[in-house]
Structures are given as structure tokens and as C-alpha cells.
C-alpha positions as CSV (number, residue, x, y, z in Angstrom):
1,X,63.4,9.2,-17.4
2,X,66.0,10.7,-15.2
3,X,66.8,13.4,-17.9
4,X,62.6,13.8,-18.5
5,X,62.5,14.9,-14.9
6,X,65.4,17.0,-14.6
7,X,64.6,18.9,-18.2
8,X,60.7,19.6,-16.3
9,X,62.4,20.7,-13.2
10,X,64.7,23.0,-14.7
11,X,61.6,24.4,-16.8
12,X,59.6,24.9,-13.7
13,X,62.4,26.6,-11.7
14,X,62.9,29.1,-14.8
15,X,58.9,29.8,-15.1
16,X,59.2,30.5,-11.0
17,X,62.3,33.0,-11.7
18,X,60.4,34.3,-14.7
19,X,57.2,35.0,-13.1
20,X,58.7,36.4,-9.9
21,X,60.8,38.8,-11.7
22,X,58.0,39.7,-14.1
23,X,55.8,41.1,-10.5
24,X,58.6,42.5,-8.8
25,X,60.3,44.4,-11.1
26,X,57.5,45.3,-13.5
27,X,55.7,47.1,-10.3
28,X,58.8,49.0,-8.8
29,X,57.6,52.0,-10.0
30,X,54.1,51.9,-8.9
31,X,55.1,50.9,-5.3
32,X,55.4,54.0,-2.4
33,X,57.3,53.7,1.1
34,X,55.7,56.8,2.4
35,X,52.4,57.9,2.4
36,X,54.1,61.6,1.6
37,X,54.8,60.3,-1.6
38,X,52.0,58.5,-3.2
39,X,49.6,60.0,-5.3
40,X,46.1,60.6,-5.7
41,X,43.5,57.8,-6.5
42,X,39.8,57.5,-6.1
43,X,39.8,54.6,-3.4
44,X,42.5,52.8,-1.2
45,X,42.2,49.1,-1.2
46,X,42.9,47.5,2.5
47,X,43.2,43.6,1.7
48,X,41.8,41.3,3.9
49,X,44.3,39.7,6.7
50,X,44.2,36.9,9.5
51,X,42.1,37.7,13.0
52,X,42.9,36.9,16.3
53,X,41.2,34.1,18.2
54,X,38.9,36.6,19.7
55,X,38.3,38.4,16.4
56,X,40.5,41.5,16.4
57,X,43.1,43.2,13.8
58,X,46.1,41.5,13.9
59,X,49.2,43.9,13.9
60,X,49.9,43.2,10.4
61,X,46.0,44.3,9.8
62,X,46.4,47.5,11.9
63,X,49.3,48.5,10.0
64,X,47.4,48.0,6.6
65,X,44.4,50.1,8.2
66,X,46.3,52.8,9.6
67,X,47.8,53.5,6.3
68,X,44.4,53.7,4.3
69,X,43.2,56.2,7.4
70,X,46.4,57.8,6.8
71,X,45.6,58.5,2.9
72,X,42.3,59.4,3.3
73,X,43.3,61.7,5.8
74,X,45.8,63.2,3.4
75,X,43.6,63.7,0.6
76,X,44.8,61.2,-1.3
77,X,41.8,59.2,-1.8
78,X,38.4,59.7,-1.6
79,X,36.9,56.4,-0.4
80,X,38.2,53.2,1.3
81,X,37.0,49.6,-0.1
82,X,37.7,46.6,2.6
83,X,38.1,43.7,1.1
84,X,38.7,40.5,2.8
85,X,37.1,36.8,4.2
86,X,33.5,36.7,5.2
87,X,32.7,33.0,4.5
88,X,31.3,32.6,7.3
89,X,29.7,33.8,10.3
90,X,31.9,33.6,12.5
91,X,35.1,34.9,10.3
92,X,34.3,38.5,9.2
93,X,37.6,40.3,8.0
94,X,35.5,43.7,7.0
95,X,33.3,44.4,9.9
96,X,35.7,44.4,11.9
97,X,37.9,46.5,10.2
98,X,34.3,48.5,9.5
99,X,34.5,48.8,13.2
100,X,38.3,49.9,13.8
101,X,37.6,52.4,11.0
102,X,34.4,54.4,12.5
103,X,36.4,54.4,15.8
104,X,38.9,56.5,14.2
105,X,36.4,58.9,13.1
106,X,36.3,57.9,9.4
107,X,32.7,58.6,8.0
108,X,31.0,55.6,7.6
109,X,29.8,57.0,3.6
110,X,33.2,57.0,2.1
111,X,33.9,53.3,3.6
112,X,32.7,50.0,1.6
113,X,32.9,47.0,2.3
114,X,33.7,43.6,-0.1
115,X,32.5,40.6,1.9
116,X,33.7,38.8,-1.0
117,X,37.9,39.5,-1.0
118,X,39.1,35.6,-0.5
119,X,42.2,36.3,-2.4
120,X,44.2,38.9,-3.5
121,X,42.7,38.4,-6.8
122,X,39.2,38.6,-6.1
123,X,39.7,41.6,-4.3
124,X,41.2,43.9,-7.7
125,X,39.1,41.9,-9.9
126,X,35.7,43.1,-7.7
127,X,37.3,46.9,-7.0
128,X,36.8,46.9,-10.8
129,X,33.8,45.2,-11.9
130,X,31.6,45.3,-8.5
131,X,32.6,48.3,-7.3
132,X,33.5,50.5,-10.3
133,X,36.9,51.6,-8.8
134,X,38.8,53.2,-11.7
135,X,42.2,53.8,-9.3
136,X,43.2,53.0,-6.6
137,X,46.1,52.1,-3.8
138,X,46.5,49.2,-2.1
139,X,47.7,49.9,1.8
140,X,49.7,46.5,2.2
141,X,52.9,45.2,3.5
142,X,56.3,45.0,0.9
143,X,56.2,41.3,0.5
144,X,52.2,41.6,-1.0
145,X,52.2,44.7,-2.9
146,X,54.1,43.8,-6.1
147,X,51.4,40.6,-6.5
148,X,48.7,42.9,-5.9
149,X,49.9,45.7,-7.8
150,X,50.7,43.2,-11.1
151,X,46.9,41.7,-10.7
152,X,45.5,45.3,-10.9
153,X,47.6,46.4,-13.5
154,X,46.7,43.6,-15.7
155,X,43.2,43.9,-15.1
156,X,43.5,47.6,-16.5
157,X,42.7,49.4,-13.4
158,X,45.1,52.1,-12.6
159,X,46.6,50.5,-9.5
160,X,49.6,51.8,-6.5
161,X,50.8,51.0,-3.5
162,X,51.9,52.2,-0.4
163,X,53.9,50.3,2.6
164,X,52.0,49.8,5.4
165,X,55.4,47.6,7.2
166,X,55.2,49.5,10.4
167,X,55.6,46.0,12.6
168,X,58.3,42.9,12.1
169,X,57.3,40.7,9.1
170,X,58.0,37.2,8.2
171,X,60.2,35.4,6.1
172,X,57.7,32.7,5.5
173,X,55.6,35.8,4.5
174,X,58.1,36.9,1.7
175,X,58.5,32.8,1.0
176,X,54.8,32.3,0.1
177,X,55.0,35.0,-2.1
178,X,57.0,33.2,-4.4
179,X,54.7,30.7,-4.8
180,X,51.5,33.1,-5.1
181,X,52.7,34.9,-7.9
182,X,52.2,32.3,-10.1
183,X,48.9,31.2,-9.0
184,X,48.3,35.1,-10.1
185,X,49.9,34.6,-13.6
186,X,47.3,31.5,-13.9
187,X,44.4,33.3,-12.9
188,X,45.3,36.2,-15.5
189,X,46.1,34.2,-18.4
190,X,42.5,31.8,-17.7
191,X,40.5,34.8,-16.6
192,X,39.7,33.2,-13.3
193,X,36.6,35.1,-12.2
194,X,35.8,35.5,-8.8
195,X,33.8,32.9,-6.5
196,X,31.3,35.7,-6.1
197,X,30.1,38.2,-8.3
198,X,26.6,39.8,-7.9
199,X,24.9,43.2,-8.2
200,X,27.1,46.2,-8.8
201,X,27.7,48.5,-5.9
202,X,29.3,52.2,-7.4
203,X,32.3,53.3,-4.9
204,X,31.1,56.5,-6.0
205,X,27.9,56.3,-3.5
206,X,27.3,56.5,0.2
207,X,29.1,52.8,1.6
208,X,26.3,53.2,4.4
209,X,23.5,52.0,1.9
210,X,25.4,48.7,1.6
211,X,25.3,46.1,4.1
């Protein structure tokens, strides 16, 4: 029994190893520490992140947001997709970046919104099939990009990223990451589709005809 449990141990460390060197080093290439460098996409993906208690970006947010208005602003995308947590009313990830966004003076057409982004999965799964994205780059901290990256990638959408780690991150942040890549491995392999689907909203559009 003993040797049973330490054989299926040593398997499961070696799949976690595996996997994680399978994200991290198979997306190297595709990932960008300065806007300056990245190149051109149709759309920049801003993943959802945690609010505060009164319903503002959290720093790690405005750092993702600052770097999509930063590549739109230097031409290297034409649209920005939100995507990130509505499930309910009183949790709305998008509106308020929505908000932040038309602050800055971004116009409000070349900004959509995915109500629908619960995971990092969702969110490149629905860039492809709901919104029609054909490339794009994800504005995200280092410890989230190779996942997000890999997902994309394996979904056959042509898929960057670009640092947005302008604040302190945290360990646990890198730490969970070890973990999530595999749930993304799963979710590839199955097919996973998203909780949501629905009607198909072209990126290629005005984002103010959709709600």
C-alpha cells in the first residue's frame, strides 16, 4: 500500500513539473515586458481581477488596464475586450473597468465587454468563439500570462502578452499558478466549454451596441 501511494505521488509531482514546464517555457517567446516591444494584434484582452469592498480596480487591475490603454494608444491594437466576473449584481468586474476606461478617454466603440470571463479559460475560449477575435494580447501580470497565453495558443487563436507588473505582486500569486495550470491542461484535453455561451458579438463592430 505504502509503495501504491508513493509510486501515485511521485506520478503526480512529475505531471505538476511536466505541465508547469510545458506553460512556462512553451510561451517564453510570446510573452513582452514592454509595451515598446509587442506587436500588433486586433484586440487586447484585460482579464478580469478581484474589486475592492466598495467596488473599485484594485492595483493589480489598474496595472492590467493601464497597459491595454497603453496599446491601444500605441497602435498596437484596435479594440479592447474586458473580460471578467459578472455573476451577479452586485460583482461586476467589466463595468467597472467600462467606467475607468471612458474616463481615460478611450472611445466607448472600440471597448467590449465579456460579462461572462469567470476564468482565465472562458475568457480566450469566448475572445474566439463569441467575439471572433483572431489575435490578440493579454495585458496581465508575469505570474498569469504563460497560463493565459498556453490556453489561447491551444485554442488556435494567435495569442501575446504583455506585463502589466507595475505594483508588488504576491508569492501566493505565483504559488496558485502552479496549481491552475493544470486545471488548464484538463480543460484543453476535455474541451471544457464555457458556463456561458450565447449569441455572437463581432469585435469587429461598434462595443456601444452591446450591453
Amino acid at each position: 500500500m505504502m509503495r501504491a501511494i508513493l509510486y501515485a505521488a511521485a506520478a503526480l509531482a512529475a505531471f505538476i513539473i511536466l505541465t508547469n514546464l510545458l506553460v512556462d517555457v512553451g510561451t517564453r517567446r510570446y510573452i513582452y515586458t514592454t509595451v515598446a516591444d509587442a506587436p500588433i494584434a486586433q484586440v487586447v484582452l484585460i482579464p478580469g481581477a478581484p474589486l475592492t469592498a466598495s467596488g473599485e480596480l484594485t492595483p493589480v487591475f489598474v496595472d492590467r488596464v493601464n497597459t491595454a490603454i497603453a496599446l491601444y494608444e500605441s497602435k498596437k491594437v484596435r479594440k479592447i475586450l474586458v473580460s471578467g466576473d459578472n455573476g451577479t449584481v452586485d460583482h461586476n468586474e467589466v463595468n467597472a473597468v467600462l467606467v475607468y476606461l471612458l474616463g481615460k478617454g478611450v472611445p466607448g466603440e472600440d471597448i467590449f465587454l465579456d460579462h461572462a470571463g469567470f476564468d482565465t479559460y472562458s475568457s480566450m475560449y469566448r475572445a474566439k468563439y463569441i467575439f471572433g477575435v483572431s489575435s490578440l494580447i493579454v495585458a496581465s501580470q508575469t505570474f498569469h500570462l504563460p497560463r493565459a497565453v498556453f490556453i489561447g495558443r491551444e485554442l488556435d487563436l494567435v495569442t501575446y502578452g504583455v506585463s502589466a507588473d507595475e505594483g508588488s505582486v504576491l508569492m501566493r500569486n505565483y504559488v496558485r499558478e502552479v496549481f491552475a495550470n493544470e486545471k488548464a491542461v484538463f480543460d484543453l484535453v476535455v474541451h471544457t466549454q464555457p458556463k456561458y455561451l450565447g449569441e455572437t458579438i463581432p469585435i469587429t463592430g461598434d462595443g456601444r451596441n452591446y450591453p
